[in-house]
C-alpha positions in Angstrom: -19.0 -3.5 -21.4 -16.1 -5.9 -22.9 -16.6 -8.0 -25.4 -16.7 -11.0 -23.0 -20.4 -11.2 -23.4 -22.5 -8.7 -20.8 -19.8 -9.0 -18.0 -17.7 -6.1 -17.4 -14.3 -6.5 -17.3 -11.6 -4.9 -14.2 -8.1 -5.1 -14.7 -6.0 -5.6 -11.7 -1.9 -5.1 -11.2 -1.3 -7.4 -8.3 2.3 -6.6 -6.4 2.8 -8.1 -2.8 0.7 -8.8 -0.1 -2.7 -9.6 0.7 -4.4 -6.4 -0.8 -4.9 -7.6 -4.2 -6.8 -10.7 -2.9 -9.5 -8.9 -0.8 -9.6 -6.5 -4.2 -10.2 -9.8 -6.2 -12.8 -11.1 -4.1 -14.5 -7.8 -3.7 -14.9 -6.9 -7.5 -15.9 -10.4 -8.2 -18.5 -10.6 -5.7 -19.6 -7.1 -7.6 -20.5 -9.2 -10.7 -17.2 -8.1 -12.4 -14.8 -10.4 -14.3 -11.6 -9.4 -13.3 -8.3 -9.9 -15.4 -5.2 -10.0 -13.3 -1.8 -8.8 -14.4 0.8 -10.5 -11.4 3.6 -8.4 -10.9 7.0 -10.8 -11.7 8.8 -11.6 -8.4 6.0 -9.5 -6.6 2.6 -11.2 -6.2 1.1 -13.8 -4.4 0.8 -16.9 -6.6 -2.7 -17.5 -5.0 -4.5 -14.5 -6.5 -4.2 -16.9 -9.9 -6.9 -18.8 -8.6 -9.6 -16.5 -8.6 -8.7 -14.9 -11.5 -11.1 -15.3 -14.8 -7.7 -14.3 -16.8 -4.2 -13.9 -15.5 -1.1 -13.1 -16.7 2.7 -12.7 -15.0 4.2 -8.9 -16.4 7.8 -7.3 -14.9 7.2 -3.9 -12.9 8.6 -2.4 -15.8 6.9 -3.7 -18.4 4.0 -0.9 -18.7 3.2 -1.5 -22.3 2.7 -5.1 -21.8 0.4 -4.4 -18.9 -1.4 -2.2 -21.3 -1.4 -4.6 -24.5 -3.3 -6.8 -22.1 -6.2 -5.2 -20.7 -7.0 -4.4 -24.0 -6.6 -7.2 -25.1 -9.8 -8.5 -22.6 -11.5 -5.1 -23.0 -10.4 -3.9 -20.1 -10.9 0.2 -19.8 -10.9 0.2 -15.7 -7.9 -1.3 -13.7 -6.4 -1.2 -10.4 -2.9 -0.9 -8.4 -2.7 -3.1 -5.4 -0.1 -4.6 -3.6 3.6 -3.2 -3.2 6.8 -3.6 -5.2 9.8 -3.4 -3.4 11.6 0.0 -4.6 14.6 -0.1 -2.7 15.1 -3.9 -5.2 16.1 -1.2 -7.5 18.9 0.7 -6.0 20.6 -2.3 -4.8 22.0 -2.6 -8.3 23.6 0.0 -10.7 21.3 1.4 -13.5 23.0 -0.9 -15.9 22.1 -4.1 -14.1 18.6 -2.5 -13.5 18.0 -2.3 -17.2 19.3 -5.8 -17.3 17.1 -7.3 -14.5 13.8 -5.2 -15.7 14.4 -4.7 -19.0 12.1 -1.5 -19.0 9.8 -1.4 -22.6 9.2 1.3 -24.5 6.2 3.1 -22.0 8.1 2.0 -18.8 11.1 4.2 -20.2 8.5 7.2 -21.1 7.5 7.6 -17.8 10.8 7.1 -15.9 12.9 9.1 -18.0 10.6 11.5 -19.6 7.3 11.8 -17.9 8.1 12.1 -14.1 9.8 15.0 -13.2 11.3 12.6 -10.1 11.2 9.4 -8.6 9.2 9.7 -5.7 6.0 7.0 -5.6 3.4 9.8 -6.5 4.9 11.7 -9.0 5.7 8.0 -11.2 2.2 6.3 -10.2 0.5 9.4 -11.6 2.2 9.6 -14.9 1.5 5.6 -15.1 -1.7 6.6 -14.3 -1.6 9.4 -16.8 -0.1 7.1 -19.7 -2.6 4.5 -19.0 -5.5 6.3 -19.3 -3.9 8.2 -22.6 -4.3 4.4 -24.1 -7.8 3.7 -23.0 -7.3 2.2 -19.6 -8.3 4.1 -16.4 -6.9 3.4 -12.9 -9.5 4.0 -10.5 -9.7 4.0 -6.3 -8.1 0.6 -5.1 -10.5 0.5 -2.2 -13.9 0.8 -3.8 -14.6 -2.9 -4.0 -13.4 -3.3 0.0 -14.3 -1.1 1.4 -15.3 -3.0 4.6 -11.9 -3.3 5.2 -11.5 0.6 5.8 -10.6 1.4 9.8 -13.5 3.3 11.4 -12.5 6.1 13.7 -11.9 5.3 17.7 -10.3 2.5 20.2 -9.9 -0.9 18.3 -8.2 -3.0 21.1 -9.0 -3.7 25.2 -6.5 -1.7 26.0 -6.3 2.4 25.0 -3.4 4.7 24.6 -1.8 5.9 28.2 -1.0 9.8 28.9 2.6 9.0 27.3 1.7 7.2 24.2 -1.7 9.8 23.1 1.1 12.6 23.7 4.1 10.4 21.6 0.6 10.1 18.8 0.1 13.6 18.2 3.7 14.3 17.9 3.8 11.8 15.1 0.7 12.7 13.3 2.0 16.3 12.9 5.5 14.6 11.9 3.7 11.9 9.5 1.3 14.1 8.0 4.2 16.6 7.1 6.0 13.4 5.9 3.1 12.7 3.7 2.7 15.5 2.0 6.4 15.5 1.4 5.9 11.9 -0.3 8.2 10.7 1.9 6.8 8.3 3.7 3.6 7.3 6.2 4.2 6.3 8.9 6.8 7.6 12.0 7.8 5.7 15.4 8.0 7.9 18.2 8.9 7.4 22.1 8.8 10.0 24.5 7.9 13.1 22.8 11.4 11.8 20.5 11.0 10.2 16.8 12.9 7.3 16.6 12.5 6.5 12.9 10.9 7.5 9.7 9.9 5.6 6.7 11.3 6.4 3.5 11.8 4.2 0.4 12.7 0.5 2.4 8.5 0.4 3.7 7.0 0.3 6.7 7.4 -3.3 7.4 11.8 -2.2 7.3 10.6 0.7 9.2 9.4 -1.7 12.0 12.3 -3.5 12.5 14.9 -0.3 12.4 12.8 1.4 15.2 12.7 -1.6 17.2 17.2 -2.1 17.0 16.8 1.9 17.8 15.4 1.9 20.6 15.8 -1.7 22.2 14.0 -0.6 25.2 10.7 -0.9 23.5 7.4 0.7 24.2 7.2 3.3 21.4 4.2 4.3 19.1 4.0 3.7 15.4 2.1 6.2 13.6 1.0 5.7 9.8 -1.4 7.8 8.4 -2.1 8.9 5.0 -0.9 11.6 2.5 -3.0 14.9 2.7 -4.3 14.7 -0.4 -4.3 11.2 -1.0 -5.1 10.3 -3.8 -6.4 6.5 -3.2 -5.7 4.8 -6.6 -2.3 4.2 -5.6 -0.4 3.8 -2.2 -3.1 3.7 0.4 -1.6 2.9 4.2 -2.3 -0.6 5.0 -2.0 -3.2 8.2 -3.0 -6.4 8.4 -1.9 -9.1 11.1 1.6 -9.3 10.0 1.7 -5.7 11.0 0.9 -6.3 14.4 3.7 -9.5 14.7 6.4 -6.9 13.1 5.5 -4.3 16.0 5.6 -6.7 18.5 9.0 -8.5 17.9 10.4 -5.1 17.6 9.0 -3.9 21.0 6.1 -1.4 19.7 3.3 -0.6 22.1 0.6 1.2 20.0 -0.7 2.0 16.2 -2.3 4.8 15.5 -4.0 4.6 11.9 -6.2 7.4 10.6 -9.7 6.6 10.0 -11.3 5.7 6.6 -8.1 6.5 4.7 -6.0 2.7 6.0 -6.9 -0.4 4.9 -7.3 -2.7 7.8 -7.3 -6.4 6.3 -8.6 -9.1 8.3 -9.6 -7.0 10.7 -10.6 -9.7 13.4 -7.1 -11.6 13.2 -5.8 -7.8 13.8 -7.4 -7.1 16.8 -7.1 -10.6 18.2 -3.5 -10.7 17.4 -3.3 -7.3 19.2 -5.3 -8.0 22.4 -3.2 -11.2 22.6 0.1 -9.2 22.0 -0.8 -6.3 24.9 -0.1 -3.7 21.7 -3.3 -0.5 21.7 -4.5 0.2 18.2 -6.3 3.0 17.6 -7.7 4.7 14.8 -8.4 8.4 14.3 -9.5 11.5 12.2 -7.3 13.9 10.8 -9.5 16.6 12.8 -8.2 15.9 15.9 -5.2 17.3 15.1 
């Protein structure tokens, strides 16, 4: 318990998106009072409102994020929400230490904890540093977890002959992508992949497939790592998703089951019946 009487507290990191809000509103329905750390030039300035304590800390300013949860008595936090890596290598390293002024933790793990910069390998040593000063990061889905996808057909309309085969190509192709840390998700169109996330996101991702292959009708595939570990960087859609796939001519999504976040679930499938796209979510044992 923290010392704010009988009420335990959960610490959140809140980057982009609307992930940290359903987290919010989940852990406080759970009795929880939850202390929110907003990520500087990366949240969404309405997750203050629900907040019982907030604060605004730079991306690489670890120690602060630290300080403050235990500061409230805070020894469980979560990650939710992105940050926009590729920010980063639009500038050289000496305007990066200028922009994010990295403290002293932030520059542990960079320099000397992670043996590279790929999102796993730095998440789990902030992970790891966290927890070495008292604050654990635990699964970012455990207080919504209504919002996981559940296995099968999610619109009116399934996959064709041409789109289930174009799926399986890419789950092989994502899944090795995955457990690569590479990336999550793959478009593919006739039995050829168009595009493959890396570092600029899935939402970048979108748009390059659909100036690839102007033609339209491909299949985005986004599944999740391997062995995922689901504190940090756990495949999510929402209804923007669905908008990005149509503008750029996508016909079908293909998530896997109880490992993507699916938020707002109704506006998804709505938006996707009224967009003619197939969304579909599946086990990794059909492969």
């Amino acid at each position: 318990m923290s010392h704010h009487g009988r009420r335990e507290s959960l610490g959140l990191i809140a980057g982009e998106g609307s992930f940290p809000r359903h987290v919010l509103r989940g852990a406080k329905a759970a009795g929880l009072r939850v202390v929110v750390v907003g990520l500087r030039g990366s949240h969404d300035r309405s997750i203050r409102e629900g907040a019982d304590a907030f604060y605004v800390a730079g991306i690489a300013k670890l120690g602060r994020w630290i300080r403050i949860f235990r500061r409230e008595g805070v020894t469980r936090a979560i990650m939710a929400g992105g940050v926009r890596k590729r920010r980063m290598l639009e500038l050289p390293l000496w305007r990066q230490w200028l922009a994010y002024l990295p403290d002293w933790a932030s520059i542990k793990v960079w320099f000397f904890a992670a043996s590279d910069r790929r999102n796993d390998t730095l998440l789990a040593a902030v992970a790891h540093e966290m927890s070495r000063q008292g604050v654990e990061l635990v699964d970012s889905t455990q207080y919504c977890r209504d919002a996981m996808a559940v296995e099968g057909l999610m619109t009116r309309k399934a996959l064709s002959a041409g789109q289930q085969a174009d799926a399986d190509l890419g789950w092989r192709i994502a899944r090795e992508m995955g457990r690569l840390d590479v990336g999550q998700a793959v478009a593919v169109k006739d039995l050829d992949v168009i595009a493959v996330e890396a570092i600029e996101g899935t939402d970048a991702m979108i748009e390059r497939a659909g100036q690839l292959c102007r033609s339209g009708g491909w299949t985005l595939v986004k599944v999740a790592k391997p062995n995922q570990d689901m504190r940090f960087d756990v495949p999510t859609i929402g209804p923007e998703t669905i908008e990005r796939l149509a503008q750029a001519g996508a016909r079908a999504l293909v998530v896997e089951a109880d490992k993507t976040l699916c938020l707002e679930r109704d506006k998804v499938i709505a938006l996707a019946n009224e967009l003619g796209l197939t969304v579909v979510s599946r086990s990794d044992s059909r492969t």
